[in-house]
DRENFITOR-407015 format. One record per atom (N, C-alpha, C, O): residue in one letter; chain; atom name; x, y, z; residue number from 1. Coordinates in steps of 0.02 Angstrom, whole numbers, padded with zeros to 5 digits. Each point is the difference from the previous one (the first is absolute). Layout:
N
 resn chain name      x      y      z resi
    a     A   CA      X      Y      Z  NUM
...
This chain:
114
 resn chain name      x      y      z resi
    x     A    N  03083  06715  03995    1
    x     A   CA  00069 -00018  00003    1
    x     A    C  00027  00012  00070    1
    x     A    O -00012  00054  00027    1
    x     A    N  00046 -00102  00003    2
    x     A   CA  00036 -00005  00056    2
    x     A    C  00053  00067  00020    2
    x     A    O  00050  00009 -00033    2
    x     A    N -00066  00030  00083    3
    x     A   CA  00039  00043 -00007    3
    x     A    C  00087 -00026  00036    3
    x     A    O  00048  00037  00004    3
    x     A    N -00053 -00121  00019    4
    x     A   CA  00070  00010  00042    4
    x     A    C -00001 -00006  00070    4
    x     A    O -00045  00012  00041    4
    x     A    N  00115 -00035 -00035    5
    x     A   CA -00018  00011  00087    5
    x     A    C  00040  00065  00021    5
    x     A    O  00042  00031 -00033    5
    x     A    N -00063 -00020  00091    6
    x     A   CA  00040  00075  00028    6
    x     A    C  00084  00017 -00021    6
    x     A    O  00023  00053 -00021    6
    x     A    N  00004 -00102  00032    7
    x     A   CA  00067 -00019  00000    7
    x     A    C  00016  00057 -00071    7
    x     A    O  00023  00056 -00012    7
    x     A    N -00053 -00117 -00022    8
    x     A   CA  00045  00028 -00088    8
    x     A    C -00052  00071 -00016    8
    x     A    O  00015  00037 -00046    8
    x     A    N -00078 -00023  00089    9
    x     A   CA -00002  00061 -00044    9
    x     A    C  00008  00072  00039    9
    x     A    O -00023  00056 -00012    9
    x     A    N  00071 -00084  00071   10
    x     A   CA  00033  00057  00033   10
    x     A    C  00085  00020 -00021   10
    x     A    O  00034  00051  00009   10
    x     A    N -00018 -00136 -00051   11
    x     A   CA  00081  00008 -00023   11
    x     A    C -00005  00019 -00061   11
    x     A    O -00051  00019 -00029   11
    x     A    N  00102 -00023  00008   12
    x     A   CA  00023  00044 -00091   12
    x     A    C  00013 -00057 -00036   12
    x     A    O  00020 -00052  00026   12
    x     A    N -00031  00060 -00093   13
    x     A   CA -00004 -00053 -00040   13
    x     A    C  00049 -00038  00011   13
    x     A    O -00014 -00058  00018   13
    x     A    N  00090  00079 -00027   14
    x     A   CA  00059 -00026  00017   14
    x     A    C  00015 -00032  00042   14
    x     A    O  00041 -00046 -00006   14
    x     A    N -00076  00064  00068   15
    x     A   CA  00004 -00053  00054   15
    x     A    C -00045 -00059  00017   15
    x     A    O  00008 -00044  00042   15
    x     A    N -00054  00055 -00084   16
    x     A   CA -00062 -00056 -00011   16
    x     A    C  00055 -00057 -00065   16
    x     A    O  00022 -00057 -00003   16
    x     A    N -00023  00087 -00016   17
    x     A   CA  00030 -00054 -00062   17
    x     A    C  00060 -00037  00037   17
    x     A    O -00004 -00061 -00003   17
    x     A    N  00069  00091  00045   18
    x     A   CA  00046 -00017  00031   18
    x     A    C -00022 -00044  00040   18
    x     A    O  00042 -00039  00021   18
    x     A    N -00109  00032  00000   19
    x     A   CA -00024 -00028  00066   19
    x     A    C -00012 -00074 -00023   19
    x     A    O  00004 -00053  00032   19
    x     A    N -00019  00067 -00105   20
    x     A   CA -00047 -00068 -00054   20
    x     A    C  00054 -00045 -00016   20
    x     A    O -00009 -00061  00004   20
    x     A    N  00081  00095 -00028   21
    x     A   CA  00045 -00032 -00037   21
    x     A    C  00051 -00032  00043   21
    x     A    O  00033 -00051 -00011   21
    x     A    N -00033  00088  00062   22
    x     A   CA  00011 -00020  00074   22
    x     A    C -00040 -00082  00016   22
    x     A    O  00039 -00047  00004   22
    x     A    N -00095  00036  00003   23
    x     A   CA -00037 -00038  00024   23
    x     A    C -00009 -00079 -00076   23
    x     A    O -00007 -00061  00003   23
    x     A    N  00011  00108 -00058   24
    x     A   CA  00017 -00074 -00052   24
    x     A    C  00047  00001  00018   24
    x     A    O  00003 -00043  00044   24
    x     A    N  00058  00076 -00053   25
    x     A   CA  00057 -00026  00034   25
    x     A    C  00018 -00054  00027   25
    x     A    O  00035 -00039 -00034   25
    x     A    N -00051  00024  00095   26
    x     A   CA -00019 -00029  00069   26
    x     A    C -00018 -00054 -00024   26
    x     A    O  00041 -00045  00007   26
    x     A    N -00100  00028 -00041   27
    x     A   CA -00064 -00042 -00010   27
    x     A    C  00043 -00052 -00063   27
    x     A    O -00010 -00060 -00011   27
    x     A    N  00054  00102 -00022   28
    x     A   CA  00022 -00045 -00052   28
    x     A    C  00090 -00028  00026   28
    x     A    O  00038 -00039 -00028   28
    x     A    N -00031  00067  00074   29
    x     A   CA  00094 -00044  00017   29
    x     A    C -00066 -00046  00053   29
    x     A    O  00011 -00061 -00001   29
    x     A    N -00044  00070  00022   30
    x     A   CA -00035 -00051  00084   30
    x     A    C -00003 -00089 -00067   30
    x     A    O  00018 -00057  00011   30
    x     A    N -00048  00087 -00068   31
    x     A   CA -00017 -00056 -00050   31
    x     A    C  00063 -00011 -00045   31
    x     A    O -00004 -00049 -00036   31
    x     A    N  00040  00071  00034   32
    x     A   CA  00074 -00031 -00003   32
    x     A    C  00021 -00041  00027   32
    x     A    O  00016 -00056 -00018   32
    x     A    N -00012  00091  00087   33
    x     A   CA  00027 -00039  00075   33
    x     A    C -00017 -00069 -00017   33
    x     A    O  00039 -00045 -00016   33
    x     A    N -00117  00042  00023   34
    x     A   CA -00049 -00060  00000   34
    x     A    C  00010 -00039 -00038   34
    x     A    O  00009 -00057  00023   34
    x     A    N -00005  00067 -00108   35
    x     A   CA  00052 -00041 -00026   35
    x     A    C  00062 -00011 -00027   35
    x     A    O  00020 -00034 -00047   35
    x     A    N  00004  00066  00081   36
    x     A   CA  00076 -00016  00004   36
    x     A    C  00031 -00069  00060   36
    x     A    O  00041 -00045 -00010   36
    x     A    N -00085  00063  00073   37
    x     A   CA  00020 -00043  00058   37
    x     A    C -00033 -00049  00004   37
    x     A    O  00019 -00054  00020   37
    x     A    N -00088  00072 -00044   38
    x     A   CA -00046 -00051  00013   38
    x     A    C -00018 -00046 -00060   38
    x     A    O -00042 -00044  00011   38
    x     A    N  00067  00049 -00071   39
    x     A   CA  00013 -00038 -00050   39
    x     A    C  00047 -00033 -00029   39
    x     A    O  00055  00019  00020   39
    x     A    N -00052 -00063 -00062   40
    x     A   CA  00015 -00070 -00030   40
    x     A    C  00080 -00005  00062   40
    x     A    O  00008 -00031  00053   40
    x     A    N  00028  00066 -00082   41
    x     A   CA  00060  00016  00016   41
    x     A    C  00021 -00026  00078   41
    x     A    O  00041 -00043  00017   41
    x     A    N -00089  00090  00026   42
    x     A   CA  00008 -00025  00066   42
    x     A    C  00017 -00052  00045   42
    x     A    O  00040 -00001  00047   42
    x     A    N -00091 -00056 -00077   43
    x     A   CA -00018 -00075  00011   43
    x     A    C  00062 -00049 -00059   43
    x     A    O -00001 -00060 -00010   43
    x     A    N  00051  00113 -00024   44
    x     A   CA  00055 -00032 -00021   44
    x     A    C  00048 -00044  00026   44
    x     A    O  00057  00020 -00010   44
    x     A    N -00060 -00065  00036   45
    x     A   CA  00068 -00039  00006   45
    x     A    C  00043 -00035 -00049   45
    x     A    O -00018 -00026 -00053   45
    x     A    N  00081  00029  00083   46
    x     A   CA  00049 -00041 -00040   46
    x     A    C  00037 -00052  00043   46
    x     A    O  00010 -00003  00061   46
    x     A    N  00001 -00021 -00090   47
    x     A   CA  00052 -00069  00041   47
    x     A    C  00042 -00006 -00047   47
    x     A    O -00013 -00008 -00059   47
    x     A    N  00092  00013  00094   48
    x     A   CA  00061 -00045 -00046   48
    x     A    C  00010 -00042  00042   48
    x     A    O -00010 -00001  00061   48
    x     A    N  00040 -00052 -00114   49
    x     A   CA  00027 -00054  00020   49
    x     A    C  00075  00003 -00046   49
    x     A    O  00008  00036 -00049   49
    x     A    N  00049 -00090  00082   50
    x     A   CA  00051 -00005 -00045   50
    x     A    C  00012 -00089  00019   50
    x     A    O  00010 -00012  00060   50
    x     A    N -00010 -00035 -00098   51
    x     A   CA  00009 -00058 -00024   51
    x     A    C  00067 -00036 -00031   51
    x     A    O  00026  00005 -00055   51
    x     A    N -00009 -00046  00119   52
    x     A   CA  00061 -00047 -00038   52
    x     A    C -00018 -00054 -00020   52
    x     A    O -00016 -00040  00043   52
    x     A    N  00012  00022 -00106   53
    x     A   CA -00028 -00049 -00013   53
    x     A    C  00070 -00037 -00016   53
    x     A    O  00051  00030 -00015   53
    x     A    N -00059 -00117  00020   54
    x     A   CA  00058 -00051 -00011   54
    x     A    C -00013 -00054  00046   54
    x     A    O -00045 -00008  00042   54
    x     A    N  00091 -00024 -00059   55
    x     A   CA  00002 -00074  00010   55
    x     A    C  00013 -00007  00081   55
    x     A    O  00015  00051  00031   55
    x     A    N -00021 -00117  00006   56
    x     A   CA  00005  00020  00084   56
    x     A    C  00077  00019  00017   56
    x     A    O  00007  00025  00055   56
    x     A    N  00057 -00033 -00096   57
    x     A   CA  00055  00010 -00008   57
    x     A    C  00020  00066  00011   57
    x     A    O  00046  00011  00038   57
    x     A    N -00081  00042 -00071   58
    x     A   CA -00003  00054  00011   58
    x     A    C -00015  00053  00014   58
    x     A    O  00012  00057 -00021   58
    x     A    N -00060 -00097  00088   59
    x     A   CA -00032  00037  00050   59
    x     A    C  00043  00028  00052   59
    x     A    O -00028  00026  00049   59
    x     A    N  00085 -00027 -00050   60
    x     A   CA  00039  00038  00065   60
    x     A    C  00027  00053 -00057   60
    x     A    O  00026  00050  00025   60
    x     A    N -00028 -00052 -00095   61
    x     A   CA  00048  00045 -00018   61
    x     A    C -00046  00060 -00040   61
    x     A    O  00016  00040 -00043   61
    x     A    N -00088 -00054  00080   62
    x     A   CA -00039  00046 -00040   62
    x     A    C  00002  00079  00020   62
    x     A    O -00020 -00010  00057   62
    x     A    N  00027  00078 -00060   63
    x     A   CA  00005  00056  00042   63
    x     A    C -00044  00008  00056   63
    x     A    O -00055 -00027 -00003   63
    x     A    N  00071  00058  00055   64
    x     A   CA -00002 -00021  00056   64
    x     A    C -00101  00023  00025   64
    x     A    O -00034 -00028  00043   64
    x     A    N  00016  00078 -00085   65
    x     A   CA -00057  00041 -00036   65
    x     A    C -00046 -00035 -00026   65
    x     A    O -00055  00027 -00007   65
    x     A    N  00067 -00103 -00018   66
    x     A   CA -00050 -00007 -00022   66
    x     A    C -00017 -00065  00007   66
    x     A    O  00036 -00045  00023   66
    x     A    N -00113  00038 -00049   67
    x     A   CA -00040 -00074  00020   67
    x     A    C  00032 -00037 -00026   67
    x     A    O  00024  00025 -00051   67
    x     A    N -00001 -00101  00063   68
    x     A   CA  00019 -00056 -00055   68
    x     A    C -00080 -00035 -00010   68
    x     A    O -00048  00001  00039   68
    x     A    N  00056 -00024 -00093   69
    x     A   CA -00057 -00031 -00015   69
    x     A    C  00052 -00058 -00060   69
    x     A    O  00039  00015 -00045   69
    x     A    N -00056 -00068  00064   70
    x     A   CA  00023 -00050 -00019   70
    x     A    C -00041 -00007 -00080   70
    x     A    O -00062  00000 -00001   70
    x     A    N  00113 -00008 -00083   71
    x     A   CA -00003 -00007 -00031   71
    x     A    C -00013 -00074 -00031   71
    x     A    O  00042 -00044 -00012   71
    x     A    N -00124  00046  00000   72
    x     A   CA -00042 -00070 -00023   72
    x     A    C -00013 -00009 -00071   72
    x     A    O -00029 -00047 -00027   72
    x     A    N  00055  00101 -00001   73
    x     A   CA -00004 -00004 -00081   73
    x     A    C -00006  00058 -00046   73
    x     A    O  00037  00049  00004   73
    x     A    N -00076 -00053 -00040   74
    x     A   CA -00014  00064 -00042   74
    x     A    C -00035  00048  00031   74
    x     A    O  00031  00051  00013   74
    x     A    N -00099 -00055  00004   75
    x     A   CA -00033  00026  00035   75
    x     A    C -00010  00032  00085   75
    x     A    O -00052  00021  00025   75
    x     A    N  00115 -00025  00003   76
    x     A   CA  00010 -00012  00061   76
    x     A    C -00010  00082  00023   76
    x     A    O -00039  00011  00047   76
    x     A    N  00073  00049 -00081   77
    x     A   CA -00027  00073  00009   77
    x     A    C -00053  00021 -00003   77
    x     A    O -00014  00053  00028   77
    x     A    N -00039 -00092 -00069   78
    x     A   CA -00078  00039 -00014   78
    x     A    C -00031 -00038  00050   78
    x     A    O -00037  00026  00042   78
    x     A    N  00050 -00094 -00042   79
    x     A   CA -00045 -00034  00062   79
    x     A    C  00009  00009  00069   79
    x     A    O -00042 -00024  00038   79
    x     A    N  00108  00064 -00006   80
    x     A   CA  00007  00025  00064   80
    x     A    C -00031  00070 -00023   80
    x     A    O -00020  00025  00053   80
    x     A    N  00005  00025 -00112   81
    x     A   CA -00026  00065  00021   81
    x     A    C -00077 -00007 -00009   81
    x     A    O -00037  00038  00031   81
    x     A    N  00011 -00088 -00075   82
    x     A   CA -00065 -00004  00014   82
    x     A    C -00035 -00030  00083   82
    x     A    O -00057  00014  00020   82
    x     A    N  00100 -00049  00011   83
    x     A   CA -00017 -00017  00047   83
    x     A    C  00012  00048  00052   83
    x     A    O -00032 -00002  00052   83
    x     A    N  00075  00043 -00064   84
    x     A   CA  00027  00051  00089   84
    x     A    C -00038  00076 -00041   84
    x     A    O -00024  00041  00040   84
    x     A    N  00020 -00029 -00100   85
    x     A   CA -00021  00058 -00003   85
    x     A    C -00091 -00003 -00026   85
    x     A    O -00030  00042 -00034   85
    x     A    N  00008 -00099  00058   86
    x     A   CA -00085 -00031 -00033   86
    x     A    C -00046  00089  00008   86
    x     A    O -00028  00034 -00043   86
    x     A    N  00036 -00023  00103   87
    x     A   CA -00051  00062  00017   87
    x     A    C  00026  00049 -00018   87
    x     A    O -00028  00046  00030   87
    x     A    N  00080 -00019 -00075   88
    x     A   CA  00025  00048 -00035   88
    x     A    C -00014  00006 -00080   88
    x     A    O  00007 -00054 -00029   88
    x     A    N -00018  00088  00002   89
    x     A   CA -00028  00036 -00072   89
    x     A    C  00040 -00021 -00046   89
    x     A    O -00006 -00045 -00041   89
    x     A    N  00070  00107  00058   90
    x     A   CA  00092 -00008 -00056   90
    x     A    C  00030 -00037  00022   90
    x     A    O  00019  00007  00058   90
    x     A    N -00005 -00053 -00091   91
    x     A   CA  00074 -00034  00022   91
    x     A    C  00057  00012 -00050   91
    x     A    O  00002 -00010 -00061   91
    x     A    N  00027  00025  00087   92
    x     A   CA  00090 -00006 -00061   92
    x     A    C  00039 -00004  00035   92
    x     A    O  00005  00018  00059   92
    x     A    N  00051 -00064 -00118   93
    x     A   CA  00059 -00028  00030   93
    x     A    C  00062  00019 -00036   93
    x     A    O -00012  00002 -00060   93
    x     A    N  00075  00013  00074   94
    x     A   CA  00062 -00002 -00032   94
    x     A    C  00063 -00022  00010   94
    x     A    O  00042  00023  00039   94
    x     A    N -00037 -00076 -00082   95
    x     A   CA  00053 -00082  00013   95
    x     A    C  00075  00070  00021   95
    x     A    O -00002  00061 -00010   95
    x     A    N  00043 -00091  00032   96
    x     A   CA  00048  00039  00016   96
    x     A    C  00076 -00065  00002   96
    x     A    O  00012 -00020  00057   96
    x     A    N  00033 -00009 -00111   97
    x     A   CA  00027 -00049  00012   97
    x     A    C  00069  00023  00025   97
    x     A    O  00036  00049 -00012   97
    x     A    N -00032 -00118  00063   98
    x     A   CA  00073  00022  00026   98
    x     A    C  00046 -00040 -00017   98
    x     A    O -00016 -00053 -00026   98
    x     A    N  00075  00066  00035   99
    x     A   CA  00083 -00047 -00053   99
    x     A    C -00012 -00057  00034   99
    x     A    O  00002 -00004  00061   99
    x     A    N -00016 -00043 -00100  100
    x     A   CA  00008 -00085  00017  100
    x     A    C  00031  00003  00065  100
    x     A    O -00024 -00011  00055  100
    x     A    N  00108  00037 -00081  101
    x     A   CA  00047 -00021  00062  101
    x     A    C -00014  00025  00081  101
    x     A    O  00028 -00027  00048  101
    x     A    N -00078  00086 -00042  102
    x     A   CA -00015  00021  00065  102
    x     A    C -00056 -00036  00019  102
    x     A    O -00001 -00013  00060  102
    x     A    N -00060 -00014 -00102  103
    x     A   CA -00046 -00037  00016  103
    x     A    C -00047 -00024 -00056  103
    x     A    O -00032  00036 -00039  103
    x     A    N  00033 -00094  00042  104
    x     A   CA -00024 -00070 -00053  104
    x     A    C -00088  00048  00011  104
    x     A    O -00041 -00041  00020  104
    x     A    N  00020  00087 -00025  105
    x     A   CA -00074  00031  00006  105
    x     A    C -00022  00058 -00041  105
    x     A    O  00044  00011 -00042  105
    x     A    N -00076  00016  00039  106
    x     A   CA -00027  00062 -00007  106
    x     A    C -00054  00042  00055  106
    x     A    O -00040 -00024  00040  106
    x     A    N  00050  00071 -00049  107
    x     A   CA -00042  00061  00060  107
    x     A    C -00042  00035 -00057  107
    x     A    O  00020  00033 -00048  107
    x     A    N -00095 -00054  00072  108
    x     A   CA -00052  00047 -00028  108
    x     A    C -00030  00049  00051  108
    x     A    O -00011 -00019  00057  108
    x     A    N -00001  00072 -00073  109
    x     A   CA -00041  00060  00008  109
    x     A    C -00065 -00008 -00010  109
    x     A    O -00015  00007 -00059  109
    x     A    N -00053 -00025  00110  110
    x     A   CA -00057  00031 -00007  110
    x     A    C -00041  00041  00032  110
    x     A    O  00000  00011  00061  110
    x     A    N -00040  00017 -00107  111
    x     A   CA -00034  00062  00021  111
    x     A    C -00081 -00016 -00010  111
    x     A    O -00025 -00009 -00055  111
    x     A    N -00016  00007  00125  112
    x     A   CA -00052 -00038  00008  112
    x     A    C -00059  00096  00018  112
    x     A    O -00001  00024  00056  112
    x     A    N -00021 -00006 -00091  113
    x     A   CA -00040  00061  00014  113
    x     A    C -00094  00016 -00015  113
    x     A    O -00033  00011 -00050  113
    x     A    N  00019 -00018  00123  114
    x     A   CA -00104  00009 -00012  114
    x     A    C -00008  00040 -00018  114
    x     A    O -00058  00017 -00012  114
């Protein structure tokens, strides 16, 4: 049987063990660290966008914040986020309507995230 190296069998148990719990210590936040920074999370991006969608009429009266994207029909919100958010994972969107009388449109919210 190994008697040890000099170190621990010149110290006291207490300080051998302090030295150990000390050193997992260390060894287990270093592998935290590692995935905490260096996993999924990290390489997270998000992209917003905010969207006036409507007719060419009410493109000056869309908020000043956001894309107009000219309204072609039903489909006109999924086929501009499949196209601008293609290399992104999540996409979601949330219609947001505004009073006729300020603008003949609506403003959507999307959220494009790898």
């Amino acid at each position: 049987m190994s008697r040890g190296s000099t170190w621990t069998r010149k110290q006291n148990k207490a300080a051998v063990l302090a030295f150990m719990v000390a050193g997992i210590a260390v060894v287990g936040a270093g592998g935290w660290m590692a995935f905490h920074f260096l996993g999924t999370n990290a390489s997270k991006v998000t992209v917003k966008f905010q969207l006036c969608v409507g007719h060419e009429d009410s493109r000056n009266l869309c908020p000043s914040e956001s894309h107009f994207v000219l309204d072609v029909g039903e489909n006109t919100v999924t086929d501009w986020i499949t196209k601008e958010c293609s290399n992104y994972i999540q996409r979601s969107f949330r219609v947001i309507h505004y009073p006729a009388d300020v603008c003949n449109c609506y403003v959507v919210s999307v959220t494009c995230t790898s």
